[in-house]
C-alpha positions as CSV (number, residue, x, y, z in Angstrom):
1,X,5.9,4.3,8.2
2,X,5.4,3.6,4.4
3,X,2.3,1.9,3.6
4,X,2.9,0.4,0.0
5,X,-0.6,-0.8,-2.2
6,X,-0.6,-2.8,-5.6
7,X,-3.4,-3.9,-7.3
8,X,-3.3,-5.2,-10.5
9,X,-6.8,-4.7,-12.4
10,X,-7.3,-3.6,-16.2
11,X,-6.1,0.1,-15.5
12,X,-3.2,-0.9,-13.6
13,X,-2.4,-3.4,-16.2
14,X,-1.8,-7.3,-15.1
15,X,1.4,-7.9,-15.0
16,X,3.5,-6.9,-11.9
17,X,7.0,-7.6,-13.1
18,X,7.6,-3.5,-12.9
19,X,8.3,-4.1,-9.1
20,X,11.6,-5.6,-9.7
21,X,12.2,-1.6,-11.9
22,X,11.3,0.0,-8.5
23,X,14.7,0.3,-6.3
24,X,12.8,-0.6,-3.1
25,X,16.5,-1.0,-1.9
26,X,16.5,3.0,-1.3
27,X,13.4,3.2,1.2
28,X,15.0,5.3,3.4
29,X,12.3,3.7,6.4
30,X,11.8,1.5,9.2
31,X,8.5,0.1,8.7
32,X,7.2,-1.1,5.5
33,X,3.6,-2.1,5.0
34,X,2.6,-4.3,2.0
35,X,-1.2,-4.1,0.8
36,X,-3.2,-5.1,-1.9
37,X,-4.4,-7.4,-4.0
38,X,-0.6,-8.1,-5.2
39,X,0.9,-7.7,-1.9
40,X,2.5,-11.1,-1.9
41,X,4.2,-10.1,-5.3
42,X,5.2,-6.7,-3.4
43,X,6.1,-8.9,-1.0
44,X,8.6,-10.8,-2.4
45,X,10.3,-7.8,-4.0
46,X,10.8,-6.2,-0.5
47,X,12.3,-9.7,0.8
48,X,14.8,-9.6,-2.0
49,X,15.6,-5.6,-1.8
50,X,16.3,-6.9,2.6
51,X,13.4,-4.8,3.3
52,X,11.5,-5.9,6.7
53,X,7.9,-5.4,5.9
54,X,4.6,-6.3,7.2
55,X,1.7,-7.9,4.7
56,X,-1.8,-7.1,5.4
57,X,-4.6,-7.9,2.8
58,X,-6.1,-4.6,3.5
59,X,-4.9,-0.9,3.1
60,X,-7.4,0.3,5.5
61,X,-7.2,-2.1,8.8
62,X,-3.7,-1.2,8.2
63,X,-4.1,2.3,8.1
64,X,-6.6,1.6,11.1
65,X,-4.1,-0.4,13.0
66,X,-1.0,2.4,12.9
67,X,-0.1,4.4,15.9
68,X,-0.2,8.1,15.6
69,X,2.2,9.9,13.4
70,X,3.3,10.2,10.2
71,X,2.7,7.6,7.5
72,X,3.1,7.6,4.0
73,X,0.7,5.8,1.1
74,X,2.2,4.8,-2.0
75,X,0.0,2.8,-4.1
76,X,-0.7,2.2,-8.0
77,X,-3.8,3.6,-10.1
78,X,-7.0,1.2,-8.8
79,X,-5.5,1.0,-5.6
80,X,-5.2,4.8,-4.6
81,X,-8.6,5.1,-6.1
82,X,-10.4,3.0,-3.8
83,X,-8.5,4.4,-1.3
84,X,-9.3,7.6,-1.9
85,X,-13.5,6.4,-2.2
86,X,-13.2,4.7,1.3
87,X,-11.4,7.4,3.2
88,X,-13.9,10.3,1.4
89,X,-16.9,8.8,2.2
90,X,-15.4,8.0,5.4
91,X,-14.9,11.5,6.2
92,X,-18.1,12.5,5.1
93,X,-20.1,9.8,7.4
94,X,-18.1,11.6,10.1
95,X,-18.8,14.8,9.1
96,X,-22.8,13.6,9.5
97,X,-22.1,11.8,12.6
């Protein structure tokens, strides 16, 4: 399972035409998941590259939602960071807990 987030704030830099650079045609996977802010952009891209993909609005119910196993995250600047914020404070609430 590939989990795939774009955002597209200041850092990342607005414009999301770089998606149709990517060749999403190569994903050598079954399941796809489309996150983010620009999902629906990422979205289309996969549609054209005959990618079957799921889009969810947010990274982490989709992380959440995923049966055990491997998964991989791919995701631009501002949307690995907040990733990474949520899922280390996670952890540390849990280590607390």
């Amino acid at each position: 399972i590939v989990v795939l987030v774009v955002n597209a704030h200041e850092a990342d830099g607005r414009d999301t035409s770089w998606l149709w650079d990517v060749p999403f045609e190569t994903l050598p996977c079954h399941s796809v998941i489309a996150a983010g802010e620009r999902r629906f952009d990422l979205g289309v891209r996969l549609g054209y590259a005959g990618i079957t993909h799921t889009t969810v609005r947010d990274p982490l119910t989709a992380l959440a939602e995923l049966p055990a196993g491997p998964v991989q995250v791919i995701a631009n600047y501002s949307a690995f960071r907040q990733l990474h914020h949520h899922l280390t404070a996670s952890r540390r609430r849990g280590a607390r807990g």
